[in-house]
Backbone as a printed PyTorch tensor [residue, N CA C, xyz], in Angstrom:
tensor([[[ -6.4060,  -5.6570, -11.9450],
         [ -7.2090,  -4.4490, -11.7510],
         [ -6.2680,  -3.2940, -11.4050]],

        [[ -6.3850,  -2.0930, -11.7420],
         [ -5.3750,  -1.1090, -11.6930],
         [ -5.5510,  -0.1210, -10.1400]],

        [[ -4.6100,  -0.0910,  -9.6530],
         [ -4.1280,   0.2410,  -7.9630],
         [ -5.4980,   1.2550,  -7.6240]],

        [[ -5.2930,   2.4680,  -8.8170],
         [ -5.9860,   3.3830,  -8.3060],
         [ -7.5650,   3.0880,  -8.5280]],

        [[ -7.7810,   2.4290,  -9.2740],
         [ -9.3330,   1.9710,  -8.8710],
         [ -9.8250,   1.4160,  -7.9800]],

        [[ -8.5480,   0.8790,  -7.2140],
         [ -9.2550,   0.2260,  -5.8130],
         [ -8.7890,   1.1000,  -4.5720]],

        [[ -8.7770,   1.9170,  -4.9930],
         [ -8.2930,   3.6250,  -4.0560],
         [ -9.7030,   4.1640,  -3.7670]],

        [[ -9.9980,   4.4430,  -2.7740],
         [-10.8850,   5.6130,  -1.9230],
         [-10.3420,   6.3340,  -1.1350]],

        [[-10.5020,   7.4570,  -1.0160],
         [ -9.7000,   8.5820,   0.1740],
         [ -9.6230,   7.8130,   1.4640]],

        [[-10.5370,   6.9680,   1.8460],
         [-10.4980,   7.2460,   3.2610],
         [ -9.7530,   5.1930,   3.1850]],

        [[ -8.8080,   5.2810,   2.2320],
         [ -7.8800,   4.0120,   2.4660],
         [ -6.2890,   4.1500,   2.4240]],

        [[ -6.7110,   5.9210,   1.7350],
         [ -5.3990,   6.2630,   2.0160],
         [ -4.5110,   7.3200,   3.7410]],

        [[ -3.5920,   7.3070,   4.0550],
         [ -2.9710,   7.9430,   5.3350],
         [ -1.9250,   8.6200,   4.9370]],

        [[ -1.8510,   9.7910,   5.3380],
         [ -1.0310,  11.0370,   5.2140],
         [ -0.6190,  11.2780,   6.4330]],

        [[  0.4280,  11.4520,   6.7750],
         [  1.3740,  11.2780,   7.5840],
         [  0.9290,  10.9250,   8.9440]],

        [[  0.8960,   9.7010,   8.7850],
         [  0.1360,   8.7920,  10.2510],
         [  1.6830,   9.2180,  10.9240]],

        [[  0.6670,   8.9420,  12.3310],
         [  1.9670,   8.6280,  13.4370],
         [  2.4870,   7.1280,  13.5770]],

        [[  2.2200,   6.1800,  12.6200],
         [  2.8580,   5.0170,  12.5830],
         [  4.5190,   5.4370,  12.5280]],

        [[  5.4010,   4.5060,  13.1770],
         [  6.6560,   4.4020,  13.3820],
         [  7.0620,   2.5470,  12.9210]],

        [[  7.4500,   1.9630,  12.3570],
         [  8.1450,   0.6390,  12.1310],
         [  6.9040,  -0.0720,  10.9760]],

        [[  7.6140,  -0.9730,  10.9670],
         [  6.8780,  -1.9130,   9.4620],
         [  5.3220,  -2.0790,  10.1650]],

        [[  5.5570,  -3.0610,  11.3360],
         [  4.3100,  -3.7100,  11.9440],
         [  3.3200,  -2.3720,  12.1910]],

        [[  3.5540,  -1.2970,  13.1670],
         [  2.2980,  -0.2720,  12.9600],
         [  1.9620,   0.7080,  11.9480]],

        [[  2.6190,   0.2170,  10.5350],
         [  2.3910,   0.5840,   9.2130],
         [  1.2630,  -0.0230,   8.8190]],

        [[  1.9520,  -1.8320,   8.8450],
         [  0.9530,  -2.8170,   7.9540],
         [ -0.4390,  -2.2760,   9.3750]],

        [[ -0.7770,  -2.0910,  10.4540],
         [ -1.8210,  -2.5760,  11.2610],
         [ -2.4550,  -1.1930,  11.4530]],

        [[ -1.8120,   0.0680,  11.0690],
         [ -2.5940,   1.2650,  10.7240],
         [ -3.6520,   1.2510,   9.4520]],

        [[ -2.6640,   0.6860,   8.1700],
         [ -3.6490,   0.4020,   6.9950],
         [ -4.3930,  -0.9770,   7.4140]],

        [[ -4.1350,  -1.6820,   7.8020],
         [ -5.3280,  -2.7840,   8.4940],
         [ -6.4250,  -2.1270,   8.9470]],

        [[ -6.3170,  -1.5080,   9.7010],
         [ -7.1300,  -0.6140,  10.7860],
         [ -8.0600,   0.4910,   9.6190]],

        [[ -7.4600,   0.9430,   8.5790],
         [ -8.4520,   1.9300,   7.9070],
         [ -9.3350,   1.3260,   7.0940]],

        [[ -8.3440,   0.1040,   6.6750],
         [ -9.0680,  -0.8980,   5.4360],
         [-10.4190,  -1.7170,   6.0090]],

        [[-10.5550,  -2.2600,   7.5220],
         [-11.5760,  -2.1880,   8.2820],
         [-12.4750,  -1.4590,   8.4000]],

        [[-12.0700,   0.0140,   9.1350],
         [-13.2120,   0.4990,   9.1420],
         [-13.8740,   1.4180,   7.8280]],

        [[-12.9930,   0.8950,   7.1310],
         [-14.2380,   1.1430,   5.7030],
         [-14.6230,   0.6790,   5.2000]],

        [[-14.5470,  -1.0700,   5.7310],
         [-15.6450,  -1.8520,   5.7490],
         [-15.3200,  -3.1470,   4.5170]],

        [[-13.6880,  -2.6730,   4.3300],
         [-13.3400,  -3.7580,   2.9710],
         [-13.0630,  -4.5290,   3.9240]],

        [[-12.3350,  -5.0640,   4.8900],
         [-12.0960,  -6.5600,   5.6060],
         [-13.1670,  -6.2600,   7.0520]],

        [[-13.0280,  -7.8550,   7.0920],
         [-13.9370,  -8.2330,   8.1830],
         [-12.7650,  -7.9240,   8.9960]],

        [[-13.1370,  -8.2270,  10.2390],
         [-12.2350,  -8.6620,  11.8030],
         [-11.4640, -10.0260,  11.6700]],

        [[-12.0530, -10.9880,  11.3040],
         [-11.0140, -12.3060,  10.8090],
         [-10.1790, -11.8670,   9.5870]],

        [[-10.5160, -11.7610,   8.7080],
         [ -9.5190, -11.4010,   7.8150],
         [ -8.3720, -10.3800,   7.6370]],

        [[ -8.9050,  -9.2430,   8.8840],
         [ -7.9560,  -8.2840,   9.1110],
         [ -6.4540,  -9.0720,   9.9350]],

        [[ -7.1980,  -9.8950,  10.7630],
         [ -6.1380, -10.7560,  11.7020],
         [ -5.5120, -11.7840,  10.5380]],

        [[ -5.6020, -12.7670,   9.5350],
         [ -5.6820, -13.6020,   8.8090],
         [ -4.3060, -12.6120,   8.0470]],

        [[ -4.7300, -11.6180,   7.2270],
         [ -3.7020, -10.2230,   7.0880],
         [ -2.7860,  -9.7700,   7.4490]],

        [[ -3.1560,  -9.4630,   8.8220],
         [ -1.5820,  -9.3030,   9.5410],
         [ -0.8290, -10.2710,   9.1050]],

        [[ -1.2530, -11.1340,   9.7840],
         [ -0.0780, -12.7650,   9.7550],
         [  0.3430, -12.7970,   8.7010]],

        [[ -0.2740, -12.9850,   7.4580],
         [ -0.0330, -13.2780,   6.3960],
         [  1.5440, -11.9270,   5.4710]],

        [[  0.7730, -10.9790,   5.7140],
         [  1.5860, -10.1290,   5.3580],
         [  3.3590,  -9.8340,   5.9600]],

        [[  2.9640, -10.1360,   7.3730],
         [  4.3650, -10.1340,   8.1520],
         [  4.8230, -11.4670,   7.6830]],

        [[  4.5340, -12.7180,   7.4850],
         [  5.1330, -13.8130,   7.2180],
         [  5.9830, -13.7750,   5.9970]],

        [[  5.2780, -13.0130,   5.2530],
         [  5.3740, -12.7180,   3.7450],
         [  7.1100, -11.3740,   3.7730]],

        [[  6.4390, -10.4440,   4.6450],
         [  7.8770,  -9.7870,   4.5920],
         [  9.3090, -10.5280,   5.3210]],

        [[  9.0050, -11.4520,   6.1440],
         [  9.9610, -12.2150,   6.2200],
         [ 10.5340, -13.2530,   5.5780]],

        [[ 10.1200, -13.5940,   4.5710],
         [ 10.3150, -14.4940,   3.0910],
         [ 11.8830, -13.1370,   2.9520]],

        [[ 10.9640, -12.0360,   2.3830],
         [ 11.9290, -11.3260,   1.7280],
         [ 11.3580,  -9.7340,   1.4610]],

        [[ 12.2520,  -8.7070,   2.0260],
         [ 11.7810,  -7.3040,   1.8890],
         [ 10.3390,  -7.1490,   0.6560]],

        [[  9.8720,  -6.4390,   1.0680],
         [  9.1320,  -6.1080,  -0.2390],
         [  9.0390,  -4.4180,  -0.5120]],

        [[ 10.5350,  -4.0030,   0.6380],
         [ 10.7850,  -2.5770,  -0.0420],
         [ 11.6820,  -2.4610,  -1.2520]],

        [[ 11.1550,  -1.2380,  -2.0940],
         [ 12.1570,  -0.7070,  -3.1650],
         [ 13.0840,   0.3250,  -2.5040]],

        [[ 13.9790,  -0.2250,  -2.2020],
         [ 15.0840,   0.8580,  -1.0970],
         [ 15.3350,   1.5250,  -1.8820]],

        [[ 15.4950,   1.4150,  -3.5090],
         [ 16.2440,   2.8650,  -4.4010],
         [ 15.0520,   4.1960,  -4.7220]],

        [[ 13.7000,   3.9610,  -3.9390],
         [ 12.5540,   4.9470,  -4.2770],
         [ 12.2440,   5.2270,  -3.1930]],

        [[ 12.3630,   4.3160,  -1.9720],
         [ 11.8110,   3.9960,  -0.6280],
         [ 10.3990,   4.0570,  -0.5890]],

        [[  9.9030,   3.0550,  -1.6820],
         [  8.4880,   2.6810,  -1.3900],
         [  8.4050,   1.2550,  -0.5550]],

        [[  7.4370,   0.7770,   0.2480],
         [  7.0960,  -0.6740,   0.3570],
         [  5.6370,  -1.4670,   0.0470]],

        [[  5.8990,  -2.1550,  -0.8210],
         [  4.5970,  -2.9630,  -1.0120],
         [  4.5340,  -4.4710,  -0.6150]],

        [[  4.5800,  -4.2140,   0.9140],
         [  3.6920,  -5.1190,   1.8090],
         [  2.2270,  -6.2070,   0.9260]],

        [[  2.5000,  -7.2870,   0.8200],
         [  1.2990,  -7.8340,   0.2720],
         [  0.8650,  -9.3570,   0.7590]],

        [[ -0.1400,  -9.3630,   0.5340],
         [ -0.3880, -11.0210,   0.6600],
         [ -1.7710, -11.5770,   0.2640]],

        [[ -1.7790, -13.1230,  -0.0800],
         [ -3.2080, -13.4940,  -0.5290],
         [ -3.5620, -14.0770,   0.5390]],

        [[ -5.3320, -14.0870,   0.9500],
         [ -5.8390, -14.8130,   2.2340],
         [ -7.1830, -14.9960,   1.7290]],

        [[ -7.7490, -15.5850,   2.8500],
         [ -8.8950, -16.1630,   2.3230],
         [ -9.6970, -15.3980,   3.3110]],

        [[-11.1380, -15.1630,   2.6160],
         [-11.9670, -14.4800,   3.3210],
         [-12.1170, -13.0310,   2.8350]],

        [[-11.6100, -12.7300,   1.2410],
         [-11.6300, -12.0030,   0.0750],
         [-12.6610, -11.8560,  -0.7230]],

        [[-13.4940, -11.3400,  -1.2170],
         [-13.6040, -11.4530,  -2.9620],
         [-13.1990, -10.6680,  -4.2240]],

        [[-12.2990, -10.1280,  -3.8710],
         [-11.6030,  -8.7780,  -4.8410],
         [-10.7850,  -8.3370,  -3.6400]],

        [[ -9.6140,  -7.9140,  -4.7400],
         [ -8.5390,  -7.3930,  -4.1090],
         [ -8.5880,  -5.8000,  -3.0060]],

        [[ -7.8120,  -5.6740,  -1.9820],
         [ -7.9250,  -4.7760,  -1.2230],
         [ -6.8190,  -3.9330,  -1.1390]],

        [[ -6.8740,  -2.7470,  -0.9930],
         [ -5.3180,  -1.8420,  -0.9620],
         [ -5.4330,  -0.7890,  -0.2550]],

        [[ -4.5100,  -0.4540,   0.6410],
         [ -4.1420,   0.8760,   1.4620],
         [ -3.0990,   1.8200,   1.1340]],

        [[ -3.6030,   2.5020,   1.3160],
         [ -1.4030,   3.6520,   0.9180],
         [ -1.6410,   4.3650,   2.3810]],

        [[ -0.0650,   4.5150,   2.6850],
         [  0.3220,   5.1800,   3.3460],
         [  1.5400,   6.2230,   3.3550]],

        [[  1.5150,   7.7670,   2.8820],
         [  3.0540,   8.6510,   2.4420],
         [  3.0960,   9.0440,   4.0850]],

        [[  4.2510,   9.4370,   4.4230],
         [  4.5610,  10.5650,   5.2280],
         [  6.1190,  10.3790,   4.3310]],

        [[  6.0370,  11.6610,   4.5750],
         [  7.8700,  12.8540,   4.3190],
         [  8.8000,  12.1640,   5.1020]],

        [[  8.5720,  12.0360,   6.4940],
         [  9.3990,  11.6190,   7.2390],
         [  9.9000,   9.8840,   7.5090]],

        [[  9.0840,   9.2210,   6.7740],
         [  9.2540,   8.3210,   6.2570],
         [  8.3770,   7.2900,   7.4340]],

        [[  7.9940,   6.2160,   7.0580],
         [  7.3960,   5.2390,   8.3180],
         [  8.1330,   4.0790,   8.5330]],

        [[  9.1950,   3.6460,   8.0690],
         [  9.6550,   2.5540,   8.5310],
         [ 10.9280,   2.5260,   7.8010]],

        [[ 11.8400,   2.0490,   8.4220],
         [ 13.0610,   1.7250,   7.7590],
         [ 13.6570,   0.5660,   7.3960]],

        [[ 13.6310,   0.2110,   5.8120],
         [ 13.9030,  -0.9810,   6.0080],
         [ 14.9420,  -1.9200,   6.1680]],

        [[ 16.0770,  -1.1980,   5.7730],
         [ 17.5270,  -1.2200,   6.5290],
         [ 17.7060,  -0.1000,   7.0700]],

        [[ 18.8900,  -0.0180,   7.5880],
         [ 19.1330,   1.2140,   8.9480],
         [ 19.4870,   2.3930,   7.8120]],

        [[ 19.2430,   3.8870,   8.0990],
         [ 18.9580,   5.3100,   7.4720],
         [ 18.3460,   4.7660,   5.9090]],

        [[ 17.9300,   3.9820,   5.5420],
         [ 16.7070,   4.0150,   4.6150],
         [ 15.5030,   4.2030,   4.8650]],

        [[ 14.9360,   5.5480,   4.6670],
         [ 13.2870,   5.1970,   4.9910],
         [ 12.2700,   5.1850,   3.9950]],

        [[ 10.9950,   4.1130,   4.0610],
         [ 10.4220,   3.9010,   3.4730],
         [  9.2890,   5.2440,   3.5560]],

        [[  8.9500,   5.7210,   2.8300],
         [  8.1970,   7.0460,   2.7180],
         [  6.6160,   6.7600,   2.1720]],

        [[  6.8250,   5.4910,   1.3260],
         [  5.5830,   5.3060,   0.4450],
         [  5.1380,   4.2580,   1.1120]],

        [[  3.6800,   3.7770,   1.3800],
         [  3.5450,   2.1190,   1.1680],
         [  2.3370,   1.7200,   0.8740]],

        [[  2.6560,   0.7810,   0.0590],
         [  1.0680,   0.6810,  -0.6920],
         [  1.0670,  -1.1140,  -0.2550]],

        [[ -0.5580,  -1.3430,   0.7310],
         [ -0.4350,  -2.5190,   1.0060],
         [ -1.5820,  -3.3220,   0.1190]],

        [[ -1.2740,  -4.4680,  -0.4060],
         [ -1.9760,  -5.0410,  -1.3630],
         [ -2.7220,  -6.4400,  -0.8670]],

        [[ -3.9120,  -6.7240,  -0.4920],
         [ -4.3310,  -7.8980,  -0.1350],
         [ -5.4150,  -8.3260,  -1.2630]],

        [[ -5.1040,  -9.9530,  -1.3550],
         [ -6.1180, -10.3160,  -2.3160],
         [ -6.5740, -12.0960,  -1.7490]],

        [[ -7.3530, -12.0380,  -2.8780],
         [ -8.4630, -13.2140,  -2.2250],
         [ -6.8990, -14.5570,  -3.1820]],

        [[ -7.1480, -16.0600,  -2.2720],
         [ -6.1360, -16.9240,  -2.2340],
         [ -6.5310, -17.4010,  -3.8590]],

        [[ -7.2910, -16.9890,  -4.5690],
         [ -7.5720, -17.4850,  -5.9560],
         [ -7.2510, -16.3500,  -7.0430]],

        [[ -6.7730, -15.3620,  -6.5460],
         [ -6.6320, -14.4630,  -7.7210],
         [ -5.0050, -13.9430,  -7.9660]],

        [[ -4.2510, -15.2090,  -8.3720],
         [ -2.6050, -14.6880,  -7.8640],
         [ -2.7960, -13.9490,  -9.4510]],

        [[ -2.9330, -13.5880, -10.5660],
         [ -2.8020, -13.0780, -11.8890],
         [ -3.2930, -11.8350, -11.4180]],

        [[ -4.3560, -12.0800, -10.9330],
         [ -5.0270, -10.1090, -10.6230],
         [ -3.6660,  -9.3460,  -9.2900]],

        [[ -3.8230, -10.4680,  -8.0830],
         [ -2.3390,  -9.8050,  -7.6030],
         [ -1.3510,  -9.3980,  -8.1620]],

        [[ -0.5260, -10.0270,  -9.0080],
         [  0.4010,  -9.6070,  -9.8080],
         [  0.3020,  -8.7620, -10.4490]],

        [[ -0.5220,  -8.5060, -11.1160],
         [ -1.0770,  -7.1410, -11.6760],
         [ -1.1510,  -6.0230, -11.0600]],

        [[ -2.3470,  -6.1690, -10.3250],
         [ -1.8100,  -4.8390,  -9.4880],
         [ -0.4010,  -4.5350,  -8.6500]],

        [[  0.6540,  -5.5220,  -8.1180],
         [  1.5010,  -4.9790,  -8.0030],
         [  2.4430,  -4.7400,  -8.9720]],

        [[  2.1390,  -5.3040, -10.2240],
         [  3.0150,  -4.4890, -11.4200],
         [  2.7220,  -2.7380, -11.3680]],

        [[  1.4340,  -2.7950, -11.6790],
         [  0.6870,  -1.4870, -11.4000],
         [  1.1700,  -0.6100, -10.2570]],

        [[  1.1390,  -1.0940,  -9.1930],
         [  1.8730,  -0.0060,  -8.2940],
         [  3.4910,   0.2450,  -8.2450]],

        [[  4.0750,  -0.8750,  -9.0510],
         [  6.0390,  -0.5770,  -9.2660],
         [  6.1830,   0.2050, -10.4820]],

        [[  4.9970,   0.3840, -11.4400],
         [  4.8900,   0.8670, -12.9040],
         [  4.6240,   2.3090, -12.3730]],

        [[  3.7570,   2.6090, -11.6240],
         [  2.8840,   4.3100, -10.6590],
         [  4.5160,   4.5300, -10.4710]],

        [[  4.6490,   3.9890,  -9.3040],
         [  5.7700,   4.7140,  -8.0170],
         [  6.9400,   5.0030,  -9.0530]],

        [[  6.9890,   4.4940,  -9.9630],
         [  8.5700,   4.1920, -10.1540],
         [  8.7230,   5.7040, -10.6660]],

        [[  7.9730,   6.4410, -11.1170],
         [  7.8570,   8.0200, -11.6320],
         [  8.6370,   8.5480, -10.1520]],

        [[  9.5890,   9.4780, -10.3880],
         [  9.6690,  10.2450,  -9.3270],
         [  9.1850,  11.4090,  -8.5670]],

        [[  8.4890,  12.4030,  -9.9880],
         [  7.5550,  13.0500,  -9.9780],
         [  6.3130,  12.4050,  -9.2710]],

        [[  5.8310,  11.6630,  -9.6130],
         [  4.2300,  11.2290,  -9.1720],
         [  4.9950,  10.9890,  -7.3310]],

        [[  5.9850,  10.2130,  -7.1140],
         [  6.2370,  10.2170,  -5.6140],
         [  6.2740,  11.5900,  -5.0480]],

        [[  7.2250,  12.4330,  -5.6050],
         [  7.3530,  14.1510,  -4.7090],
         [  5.8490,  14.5830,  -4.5220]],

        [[  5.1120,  14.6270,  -5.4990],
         [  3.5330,  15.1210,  -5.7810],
         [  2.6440,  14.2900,  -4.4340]],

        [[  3.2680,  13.1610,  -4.3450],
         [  2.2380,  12.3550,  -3.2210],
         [  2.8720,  12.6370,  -1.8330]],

        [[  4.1700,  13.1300,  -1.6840],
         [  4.6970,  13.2690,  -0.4550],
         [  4.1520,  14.4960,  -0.2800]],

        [[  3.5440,  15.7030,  -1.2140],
         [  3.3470,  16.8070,  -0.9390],
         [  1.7590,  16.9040,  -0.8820]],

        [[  1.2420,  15.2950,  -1.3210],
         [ -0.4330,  15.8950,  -0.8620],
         [ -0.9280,  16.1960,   0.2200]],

        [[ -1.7590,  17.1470,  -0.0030],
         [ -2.3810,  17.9170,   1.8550],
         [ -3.5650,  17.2460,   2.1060]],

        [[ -4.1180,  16.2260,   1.3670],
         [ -5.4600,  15.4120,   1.8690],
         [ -5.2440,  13.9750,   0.9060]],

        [[ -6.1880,  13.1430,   1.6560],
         [ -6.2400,  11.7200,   0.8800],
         [ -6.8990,  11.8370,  -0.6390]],

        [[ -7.5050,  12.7900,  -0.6490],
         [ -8.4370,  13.1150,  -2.1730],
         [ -7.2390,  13.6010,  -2.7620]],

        [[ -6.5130,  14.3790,  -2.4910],
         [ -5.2650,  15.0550,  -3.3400],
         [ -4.2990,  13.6740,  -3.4870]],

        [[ -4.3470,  13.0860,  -2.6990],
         [ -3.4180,  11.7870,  -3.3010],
         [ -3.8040,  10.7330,  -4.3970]],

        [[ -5.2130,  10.6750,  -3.7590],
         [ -5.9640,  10.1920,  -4.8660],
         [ -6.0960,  10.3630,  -6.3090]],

        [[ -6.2750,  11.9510,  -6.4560],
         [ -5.8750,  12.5260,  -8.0680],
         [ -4.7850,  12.8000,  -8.4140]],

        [[ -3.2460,  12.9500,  -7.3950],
         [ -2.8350,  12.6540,  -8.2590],
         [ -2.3280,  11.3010,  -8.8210]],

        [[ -2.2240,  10.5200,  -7.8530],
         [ -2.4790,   8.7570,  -8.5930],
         [ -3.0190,   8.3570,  -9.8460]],

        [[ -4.7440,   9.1930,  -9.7040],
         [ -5.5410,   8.8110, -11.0140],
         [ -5.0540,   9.2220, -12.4310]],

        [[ -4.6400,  10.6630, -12.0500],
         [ -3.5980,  11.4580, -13.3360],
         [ -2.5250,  10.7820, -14.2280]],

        [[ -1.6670,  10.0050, -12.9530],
         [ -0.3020,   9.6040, -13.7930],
         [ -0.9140,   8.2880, -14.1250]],

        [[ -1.9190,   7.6140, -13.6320],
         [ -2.1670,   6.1840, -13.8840],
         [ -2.8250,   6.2470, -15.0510]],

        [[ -3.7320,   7.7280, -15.6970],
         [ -4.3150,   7.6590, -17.1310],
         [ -3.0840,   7.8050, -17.5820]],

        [[ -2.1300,   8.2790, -17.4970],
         [ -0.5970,   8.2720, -18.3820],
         [ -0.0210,   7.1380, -18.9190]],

        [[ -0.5460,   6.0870, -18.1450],
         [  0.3140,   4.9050, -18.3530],
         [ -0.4030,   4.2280, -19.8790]],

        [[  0.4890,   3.5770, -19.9340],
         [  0.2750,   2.7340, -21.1290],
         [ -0.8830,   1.9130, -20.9590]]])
């Protein structure tokens, strides 16, 4: 399923006061809740899952400084996604790299083909450098939103 269709304004965050990986992933936890896509178990189920998952192995692109944080859990039925830009970046994932972008991807433990997909979909979006400057410069979650939807009708 393609990133920006599972985009609503109020899943995306413009320059949160999150600082480090963990109150990145648990800010977009926190929005993806209260808009009602995860329960309270599955938000917790999430965390874990996702931090376990970045300790496997980064899931930043240090040469764009995006991170796509992801994981499958149970207690899903369609995939879930948050973004988060700030300028100043929210987390670093080695020392003076900062991650600026992050798009977090959760999906139900039966749909690893639709996961993969959409995170093709979001390394296929970001990888534009244009579409990143344009999202570091949106002034609302709706402005991030279109321009996402824009470059994503671009794609192939």
């Amino acid at each position: 399923m393609p990133f920006t269709s599972l985009l609503r304004p109020e899943q995306i965050a413009l320059a949160p006061a999150w600082r480090g990986f963990g109150e990145t992933v648990d800010g977009l936890l926190e929005r993806l809740t209260a808009a009602g896509l995860l329960s309270a178990s599955a938000r917790v189920a999430a965390a874990s899952a996702v931090r376990a998952r970045e300790q496997e192995a980064s899931t930043a692109v240090l040469e764009i400084g995006v991170g796509v944080p992801h994981a499958r859990i149970a207690g899903l039925e369609h995939p879930v996604v948050g973004l988060a830009v700030s300028a100043s970046g929210l987390y670093e994932a080695v020392p003076t790299v900062p991650i600026r972008i992050v798009a977090l991807v959760l999906s139900p433990l039966t749909a690893l083909d639709e996961h993969l997909r959409t995170l093709a979909d979001i390394a296929t979006l970001l990888h534009s450098a244009e579409l990143r400057t344009l999202l570091l410069r949106a002034t609302s979650p709706a402005a991030a939103l279109d321009v996402l939807s824009r470059f994503a009708r671009g794609m192939p």
